[in-house]
C-alpha positions as CSV (number, residue, x, y, z in Angstrom):
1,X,10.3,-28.5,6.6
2,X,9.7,-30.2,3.2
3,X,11.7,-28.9,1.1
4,X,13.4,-25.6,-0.7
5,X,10.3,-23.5,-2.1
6,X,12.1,-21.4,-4.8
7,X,8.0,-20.0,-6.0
8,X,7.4,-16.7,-5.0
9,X,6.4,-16.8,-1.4
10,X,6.3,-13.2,-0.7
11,X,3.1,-10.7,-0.4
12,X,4.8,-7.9,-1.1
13,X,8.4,-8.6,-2.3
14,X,8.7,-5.0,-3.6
15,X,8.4,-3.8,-0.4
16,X,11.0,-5.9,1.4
17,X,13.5,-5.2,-1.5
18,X,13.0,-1.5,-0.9
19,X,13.8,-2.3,2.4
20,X,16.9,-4.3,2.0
21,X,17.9,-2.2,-0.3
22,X,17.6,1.1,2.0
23,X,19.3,-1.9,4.7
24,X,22.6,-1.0,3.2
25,X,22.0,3.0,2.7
26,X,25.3,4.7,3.6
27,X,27.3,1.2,4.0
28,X,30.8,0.7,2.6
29,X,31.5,-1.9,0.6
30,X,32.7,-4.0,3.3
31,X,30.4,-3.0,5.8
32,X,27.3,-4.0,3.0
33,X,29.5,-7.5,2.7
34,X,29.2,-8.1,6.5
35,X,25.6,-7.1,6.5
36,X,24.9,-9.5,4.3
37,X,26.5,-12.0,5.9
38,X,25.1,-11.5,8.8
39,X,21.3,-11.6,7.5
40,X,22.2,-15.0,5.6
41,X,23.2,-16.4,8.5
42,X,20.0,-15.0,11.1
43,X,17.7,-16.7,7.9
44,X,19.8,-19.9,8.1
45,X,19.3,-19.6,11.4
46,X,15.6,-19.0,10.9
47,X,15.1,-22.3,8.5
48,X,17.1,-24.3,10.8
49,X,17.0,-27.4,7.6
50,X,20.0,-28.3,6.9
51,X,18.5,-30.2,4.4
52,X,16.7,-26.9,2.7
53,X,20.2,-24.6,3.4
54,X,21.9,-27.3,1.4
55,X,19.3,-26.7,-1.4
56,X,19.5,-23.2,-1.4
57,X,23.4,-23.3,-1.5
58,X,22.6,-25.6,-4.7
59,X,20.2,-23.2,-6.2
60,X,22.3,-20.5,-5.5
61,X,25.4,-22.0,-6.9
62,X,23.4,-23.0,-10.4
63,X,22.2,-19.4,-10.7
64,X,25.4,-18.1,-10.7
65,X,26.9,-21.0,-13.4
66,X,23.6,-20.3,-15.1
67,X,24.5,-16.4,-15.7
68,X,28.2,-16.3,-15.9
69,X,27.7,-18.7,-19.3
């Protein structure tokens, strides 16, 4: 892999968000949490760049800083 692609890349991202959303339908709290963890770690999984997961983990961290200023 090249790098992190954070461009849209999906056809139909409305669809999968309905579809993660409906994912957690009926889940508590905790149980959503695990989910969750779970899925983030069959994607990591998936990529298999540690090089790219340390990129996301990057991006992810500088969205949060980004929207808790």
């Amino acid at each position: 892999m090249s790098g992190l692609n954070l461009d849209p890349n999906l056809a139909k991202a409305d669809d999968f968000y309905e579809s993660l959303l409906a994912a957690h339908e009926g889940l508590t709290k905790a149980e959503s949490d695990a989910f969750n963890a779970r899925l983030i770690l069959v994607l990591a999984n998936h990529v298999g760049d540690e090089g790219v997961l340390s990129q996301a983990l990057e991006a992810a961290r500088l969205s949060r800083d980004e929207t808790s200023s």
